[in-house]
N, C-alpha and C positions, 0 to 999 in steps of 0.2 A: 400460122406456123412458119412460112416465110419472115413475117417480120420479126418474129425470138431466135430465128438462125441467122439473121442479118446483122445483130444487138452482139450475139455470142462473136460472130465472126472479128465484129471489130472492135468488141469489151479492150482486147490485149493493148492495138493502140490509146483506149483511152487512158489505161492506168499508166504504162510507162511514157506519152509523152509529156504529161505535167511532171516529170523526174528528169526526163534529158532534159527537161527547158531550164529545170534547177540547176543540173550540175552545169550548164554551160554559162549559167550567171554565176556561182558561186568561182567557178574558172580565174578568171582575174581577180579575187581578192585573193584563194592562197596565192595564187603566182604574184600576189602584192604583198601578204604576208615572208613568204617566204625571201623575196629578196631584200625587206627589212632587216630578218632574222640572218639571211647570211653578211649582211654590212653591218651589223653590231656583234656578230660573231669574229671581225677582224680586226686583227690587233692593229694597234696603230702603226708599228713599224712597218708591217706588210703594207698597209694602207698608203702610208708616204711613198715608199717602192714603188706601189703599181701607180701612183700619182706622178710620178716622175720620171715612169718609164714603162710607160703605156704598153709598147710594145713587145716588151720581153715579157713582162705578168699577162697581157690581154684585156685588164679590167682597168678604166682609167674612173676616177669619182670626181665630182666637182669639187667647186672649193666651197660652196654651199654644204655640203653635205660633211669634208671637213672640219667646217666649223664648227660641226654639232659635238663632234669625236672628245669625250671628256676627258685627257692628256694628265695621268696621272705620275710624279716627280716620284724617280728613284731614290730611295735613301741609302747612302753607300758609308760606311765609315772607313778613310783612309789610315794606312799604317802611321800615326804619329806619337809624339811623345809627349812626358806630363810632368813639369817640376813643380812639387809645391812643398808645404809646412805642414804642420800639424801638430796638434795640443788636444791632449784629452785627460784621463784619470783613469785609473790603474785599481781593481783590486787582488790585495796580493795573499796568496797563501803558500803551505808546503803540506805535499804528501809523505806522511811517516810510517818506517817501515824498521820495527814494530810502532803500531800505530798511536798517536799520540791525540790527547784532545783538544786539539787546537782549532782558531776560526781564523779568517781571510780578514783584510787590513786594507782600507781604504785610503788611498794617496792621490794627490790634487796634482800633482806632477810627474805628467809625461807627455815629450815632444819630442821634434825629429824632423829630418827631413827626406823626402823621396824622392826618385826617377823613374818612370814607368814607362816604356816602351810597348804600344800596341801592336799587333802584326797579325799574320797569319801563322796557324802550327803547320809546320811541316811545306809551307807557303800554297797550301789551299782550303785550310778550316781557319774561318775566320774567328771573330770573339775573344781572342788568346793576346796573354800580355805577359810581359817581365817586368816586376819591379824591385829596386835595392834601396836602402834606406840605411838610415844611420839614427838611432834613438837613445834618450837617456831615460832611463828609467828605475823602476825599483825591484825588490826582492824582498822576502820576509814573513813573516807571523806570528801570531801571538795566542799562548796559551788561555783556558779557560779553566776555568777554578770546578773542579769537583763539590758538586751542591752536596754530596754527600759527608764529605770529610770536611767541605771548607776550605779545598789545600789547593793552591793551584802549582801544577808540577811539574817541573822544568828537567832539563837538559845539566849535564855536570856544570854548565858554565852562569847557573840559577838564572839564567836571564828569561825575564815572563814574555818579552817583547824585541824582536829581533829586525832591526832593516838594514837591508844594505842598499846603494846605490851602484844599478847598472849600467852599463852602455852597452850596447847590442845592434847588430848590421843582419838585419833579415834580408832573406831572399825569397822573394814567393811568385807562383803562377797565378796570373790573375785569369780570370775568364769574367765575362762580363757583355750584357745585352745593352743594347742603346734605342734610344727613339731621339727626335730633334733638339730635346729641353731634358730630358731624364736617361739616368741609367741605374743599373743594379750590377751589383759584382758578388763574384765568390773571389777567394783568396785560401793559398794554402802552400806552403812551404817549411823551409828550413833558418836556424838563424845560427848565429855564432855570436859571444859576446865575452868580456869581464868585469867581475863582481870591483867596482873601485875602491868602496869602505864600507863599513859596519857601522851600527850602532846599537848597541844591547841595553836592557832596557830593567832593571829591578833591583831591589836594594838589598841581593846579598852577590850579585857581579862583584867579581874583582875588579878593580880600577882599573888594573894593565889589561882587564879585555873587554872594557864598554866600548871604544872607539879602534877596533886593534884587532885582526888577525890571527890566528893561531897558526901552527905550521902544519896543521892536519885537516886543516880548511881547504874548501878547492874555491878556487877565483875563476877557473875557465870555465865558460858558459857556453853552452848548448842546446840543441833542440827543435819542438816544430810547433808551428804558430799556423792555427786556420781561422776563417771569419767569413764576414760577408758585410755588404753594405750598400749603400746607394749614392746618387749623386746628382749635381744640377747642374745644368751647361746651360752658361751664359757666353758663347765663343768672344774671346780666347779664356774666358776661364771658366773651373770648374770647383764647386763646391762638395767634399765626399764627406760623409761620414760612414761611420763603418765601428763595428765590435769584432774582438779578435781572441783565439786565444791560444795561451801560451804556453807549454807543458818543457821541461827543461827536463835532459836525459844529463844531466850532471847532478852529481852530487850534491850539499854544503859543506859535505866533511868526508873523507876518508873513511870505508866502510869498518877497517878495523881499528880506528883510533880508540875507541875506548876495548876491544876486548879481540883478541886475535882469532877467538874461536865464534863469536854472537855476532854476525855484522848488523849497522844497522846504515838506512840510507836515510834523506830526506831529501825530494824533489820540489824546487817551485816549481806553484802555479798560479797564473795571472791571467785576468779578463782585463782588458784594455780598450777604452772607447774611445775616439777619436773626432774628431773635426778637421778640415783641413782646406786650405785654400791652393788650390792649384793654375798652371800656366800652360796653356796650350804649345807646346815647340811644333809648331806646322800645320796645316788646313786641318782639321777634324774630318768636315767633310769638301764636297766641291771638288776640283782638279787642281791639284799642287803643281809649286813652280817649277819642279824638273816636268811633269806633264806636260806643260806649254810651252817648255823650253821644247820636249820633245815632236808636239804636232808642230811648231816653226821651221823646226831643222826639218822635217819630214816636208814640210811644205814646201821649202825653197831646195830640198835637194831630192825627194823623193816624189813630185806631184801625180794627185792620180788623174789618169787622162780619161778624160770620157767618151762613150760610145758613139761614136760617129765619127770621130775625131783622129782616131789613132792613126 
């Protein structure tokens, strides 16, 4: 009876001290784990701080331990600009009102030139851009023959096929993401333009109006043009392509030229694709030359003085 009350009395030591003797091995490794986990929890800039000024942070690391720190490169895109060309093709149609049965016309000529200015909106959303341009290009459409009747059916001036050649100066808001070698853009604005000449196209035209005007024609051009596109950066240059499109709030004619009481309108409209080779005006990315103008003059007239020192 004494030795099963001597067993009971000291069971409690034997279960918990193979448990202390664990937790006090296991001891150093979270407090090994754990000071891992707080020195890969720190970013690098803190890291260089307390490396360089031991006694304001408290925590100084070796340079061992630095070395290991994977130092990963900001990608910054600086506010610069973009002059290039570009060459594409154009298909062109018009929206009729009352509505006609016409199709969209394909044209192998359309070029131009642009200047795009990058920045910030409002000078803290980045992405944002202005660009203006200068383009010649087309306008027009051509009727389709009713499978029914056989009859293809025109406008008072019998012409089946109608071009004109435009010039037009868009202005549009770019926005656009970038990475090192690639970007994407949206694009959307306003343009202004004039229609320069005609050409009508069918063999019951009058002579005096295949190449020629009428005086209830409109030549001022208007409207808004959106797209999107993508691009290659080989610094200083860059490769875009991009589609666009173009919907024109002008007329081709005078709504009451044929009847004072029925108006009728007709709007172009054009899809325009493009190519274009462009020219970096300034660092894309990296620190531009007023930047290092600026840390020099800061150096030689502004120097920061260091702690200890002052």
């Amino acid at each position: 009876m004494l030795t099963l009350q001597k067993y009971s009395e000291n069971r409690p030591c034997r279960v918990f001290a193979p448990l202390l003797v664990s937790l006090l091995l296991l001891l150093p490794v979270v407090a090994t784990a754990q000071t891992d986990f707080d020195q890969k929890s720190i970013g690098i800039v803190d890291t260089v701080a307390m490396k360089s000024s031991p006694a304001k942070s408290g925590v100084e690391y070796t340079d061992i331990f630095l070395d290991t720190v994977n130092v990963k490169k900001a990608f910054v895109i600086n506010d610069y600009s973009l002059f290039g060309v570009e060459y594409g093709v154009s298909l062109n149609g018009t929206s009729f009102n009352p509505s006609r049965n016409s199709k969209m016309v394909l044209d192998p000529t359309y070029f131009g030139v642009t200047w795009t200015k990058y920045g910030k909106l409002f000078g803290y959303m980045p992405y944002f851009g202005l660009q203006v341009g200068a383009f010649y290009g087309h306008e027009g459409y051509e009727f389709k023959m009713n499978k029914e009747t056989g009859i293809i059916p025109t406008l008072d001036d019998n012409a089946v096929k109608v071009t004109m050649n435009v010039f037009e100066v868009p202005a549009l808001a770019v926005f656009h993401y970038d990475t090192p070698h690639f970007k994407i853009m949206g694009l959307g604005g306003f343009y202004a333009g004039y229609r320069l000449s005609i050409e009508r196209e069918g063999d019951a035209v009058p002579d005096d109006l295949r190449t020629s005007f009428r005086d209830t024609d409109i030549r001022m051009d208007y409207g808004w043009k959106v797209g999107a596109g993508f691009g290659l950066v080989f610094d200083p240059f860059e490769i875009h392509v991009k589609g666009m499109l173009k919907y024109a709030w002008s007329s081709l004619y005078q709504p009451d030229y044929y009847s004072e009481y029925y108006y009728r309108f007709a709007y172009p409209i054009s899809v325009q694709i493009s190519a274009g080779l462009f020219l970096q005006l300034g660092r894309r990315t990296g620190k531009t030359t007023s930047q290092l103008r600026r840390e020099a003059r800061d150096m030689v007239y502004n120097p920061v003085k260091e702690e200890g020192n002052e």
